[in-house]
C-alpha positions in Angstrom: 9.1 -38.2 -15.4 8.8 -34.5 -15.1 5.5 -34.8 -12.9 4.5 -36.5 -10.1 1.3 -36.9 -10.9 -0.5 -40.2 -10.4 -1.3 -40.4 -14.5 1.9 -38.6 -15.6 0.1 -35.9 -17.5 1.5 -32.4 -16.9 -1.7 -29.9 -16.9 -1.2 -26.4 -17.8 -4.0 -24.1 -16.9 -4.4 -20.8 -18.7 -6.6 -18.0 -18.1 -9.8 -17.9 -20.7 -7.9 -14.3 -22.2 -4.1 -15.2 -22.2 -4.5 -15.5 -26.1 -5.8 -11.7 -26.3 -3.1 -11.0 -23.6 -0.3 -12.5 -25.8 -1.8 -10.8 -29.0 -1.8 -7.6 -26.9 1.8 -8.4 -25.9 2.8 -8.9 -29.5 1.4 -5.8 -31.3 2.9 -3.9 -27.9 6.4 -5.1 -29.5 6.2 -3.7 -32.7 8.1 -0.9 -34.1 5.3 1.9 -33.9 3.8 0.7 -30.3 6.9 0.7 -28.6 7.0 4.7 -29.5 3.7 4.8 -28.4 3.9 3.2 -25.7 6.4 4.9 -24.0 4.1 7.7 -23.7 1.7 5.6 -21.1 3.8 7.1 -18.8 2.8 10.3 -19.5 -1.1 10.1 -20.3 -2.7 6.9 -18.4 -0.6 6.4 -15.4 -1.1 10.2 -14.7 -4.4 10.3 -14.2 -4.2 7.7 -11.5 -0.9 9.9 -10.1 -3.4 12.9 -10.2 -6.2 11.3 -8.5 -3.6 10.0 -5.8 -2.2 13.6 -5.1 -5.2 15.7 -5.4 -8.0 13.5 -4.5 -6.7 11.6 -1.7 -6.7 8.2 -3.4 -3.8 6.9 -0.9 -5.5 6.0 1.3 -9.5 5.3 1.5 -11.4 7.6 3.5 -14.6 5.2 3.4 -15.8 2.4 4.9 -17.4 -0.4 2.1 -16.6 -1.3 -1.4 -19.8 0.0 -2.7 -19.2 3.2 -1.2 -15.5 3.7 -2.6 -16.2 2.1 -5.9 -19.3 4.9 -6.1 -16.0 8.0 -4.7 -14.0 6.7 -7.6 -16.6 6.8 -10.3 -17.7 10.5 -9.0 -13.7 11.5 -8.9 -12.8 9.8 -12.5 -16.5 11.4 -13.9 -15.3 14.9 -12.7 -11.5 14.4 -13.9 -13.1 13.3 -17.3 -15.9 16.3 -17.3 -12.3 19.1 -16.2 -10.4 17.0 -19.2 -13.5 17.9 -21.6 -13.7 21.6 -20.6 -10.4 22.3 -21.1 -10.3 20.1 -24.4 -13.4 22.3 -25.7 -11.7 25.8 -24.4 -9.0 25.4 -26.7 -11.0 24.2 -29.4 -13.0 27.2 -29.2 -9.9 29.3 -28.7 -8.6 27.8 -32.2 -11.6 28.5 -33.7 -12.3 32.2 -33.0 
């Protein structure tokens, strides 16, 4: 009754990773991940806020998909090498 289907049979499609999604979901909703978390915000999500500000990521500037997917791996590889150099300065600075 709750189908109108010709053979009555409600079919529920799921994507091939909703069970890692809902195991994702679940360990997101535990006591020492919601803490964790919370601080997304500040880490993750600001790297895409910093490549939108400084590396004009607003809008594209190129025509293609090949040709922006190869700006953003050049912009996220540089971000990545700046995050290294300054993770190494003050690794040498604590160890001098």
């Amino acid at each position: 009754q709750c189908t109108a289907s010709k053979t009555h049979v409600k079919v529920v499609t799921r994507h091939v990773w909703e069970e890692y999604m809902e195991a994702c979901e679940d360990i997101r909703h535990t006591l020492g991940m919601k803490d964790l978390y919370s601080h997304r915000k500040e880490t993750i999500e600001r790297i895409f806020g910093t490549a939108k500000e400084n590396h004009g990521f607003r809008y594209t500037q190129m025509y293609g998909k090949a040709r922006m997917i190869m700006k953003v791996a050049l912009t996220f590889a540089c971000m990545n090498l700046k995050k290294l150099a300054k993770i190494q300065q003050e690794w040498d600075l604590k160890m001098a």
